[in-house]
N, C-alpha and C positions, 0 to 999 in steps of 0.2 A: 555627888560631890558638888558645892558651891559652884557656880556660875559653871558646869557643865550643861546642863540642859540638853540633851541628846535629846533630838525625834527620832523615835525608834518606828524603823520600816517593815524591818520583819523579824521577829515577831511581834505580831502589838503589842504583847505584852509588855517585852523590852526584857523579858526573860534573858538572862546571857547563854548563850549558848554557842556552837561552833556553828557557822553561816549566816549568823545574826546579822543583821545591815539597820547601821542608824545615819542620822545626820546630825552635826553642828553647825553652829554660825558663830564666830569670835571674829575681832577685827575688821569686820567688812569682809570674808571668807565664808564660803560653805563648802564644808569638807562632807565627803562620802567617809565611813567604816565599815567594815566588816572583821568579824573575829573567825580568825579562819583554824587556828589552831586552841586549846581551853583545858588547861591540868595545870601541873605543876613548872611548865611552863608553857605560857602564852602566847599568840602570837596573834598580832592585827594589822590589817592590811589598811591603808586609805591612801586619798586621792584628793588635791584640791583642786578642781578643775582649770586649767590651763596655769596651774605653779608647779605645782609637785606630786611625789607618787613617794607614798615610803610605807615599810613595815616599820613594827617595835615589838621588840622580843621582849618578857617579861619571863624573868627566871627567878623562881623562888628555892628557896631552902632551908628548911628548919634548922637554926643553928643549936637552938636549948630550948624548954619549956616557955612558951609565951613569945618565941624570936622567931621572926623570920629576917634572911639577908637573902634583900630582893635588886638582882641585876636586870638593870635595864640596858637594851641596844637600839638604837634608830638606825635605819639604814634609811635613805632619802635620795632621791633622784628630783632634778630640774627636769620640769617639762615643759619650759619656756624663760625666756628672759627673769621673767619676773620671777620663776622660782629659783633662777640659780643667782638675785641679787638676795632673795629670802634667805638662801643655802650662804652665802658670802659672808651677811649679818650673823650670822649662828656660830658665833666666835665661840671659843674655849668658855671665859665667864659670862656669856651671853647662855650657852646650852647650863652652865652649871644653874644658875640663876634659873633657868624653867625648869630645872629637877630638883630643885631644891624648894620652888615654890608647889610644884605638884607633889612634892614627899608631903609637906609642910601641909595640905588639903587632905592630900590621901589619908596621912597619919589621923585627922580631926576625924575623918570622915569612919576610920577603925575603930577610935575611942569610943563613939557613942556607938557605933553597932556591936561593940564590947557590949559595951555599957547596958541597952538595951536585952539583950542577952540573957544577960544577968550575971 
């Protein structure tokens, strides 16, 4: 996906798989991931060291041919000051606006591996 840039830890490949460990850097942040759970729904653990600690659930379902309706859940924990003033910013249209901008990526990002495809 655009400006994600994961460095994948293990596996080098960057294969996704359950146990996978990568890292990003956005904002001035470097966060740890790992995918701890991989089907039908997802489930990945991270960490930004001395902010926060959260999962994100990803739940998929095939509504009709070509549909899926994909629920997402954050769960977020402060692990210091500075994460629970991160957690305070993350208003109602503050969280909508970063899922609406990662559908809007993810979506681009489905199209051409459609596409691709064939």
């Amino acid at each position: 996906m655009p400006g994600w840039d994961p460095e994948f830890i293990h596996p080098d490949s960057g294969e996704t798989q359950e146990g996978m460990v990568f890292r990003t850097s956005h904002g001035g942040e470097e966060t740890l991931w790992s995918c701890t759970q991989l089907g039908i729904r997802a489930t990945t653990t991270y960490v930004t060291p001395g902010s926060r600690f959260g999962f994100v659930d990803v739940d998929c379902r095939e509504t009709e041919e070509d549909r899926t309706q994909v629920r997402i859940r954050y769960t977020l924990t402060a692990l210091s000051e500075e994460g629970a003033n991160y957690l305070r910013a993350l208003t109602g249209e503050t969280f909508k606006a970063m899922i609406e901008d990662w559908k809007t990526r993810m979506t681009g990002c489905l199209k051409i591996d459609r596409a691709q495809v064939g």
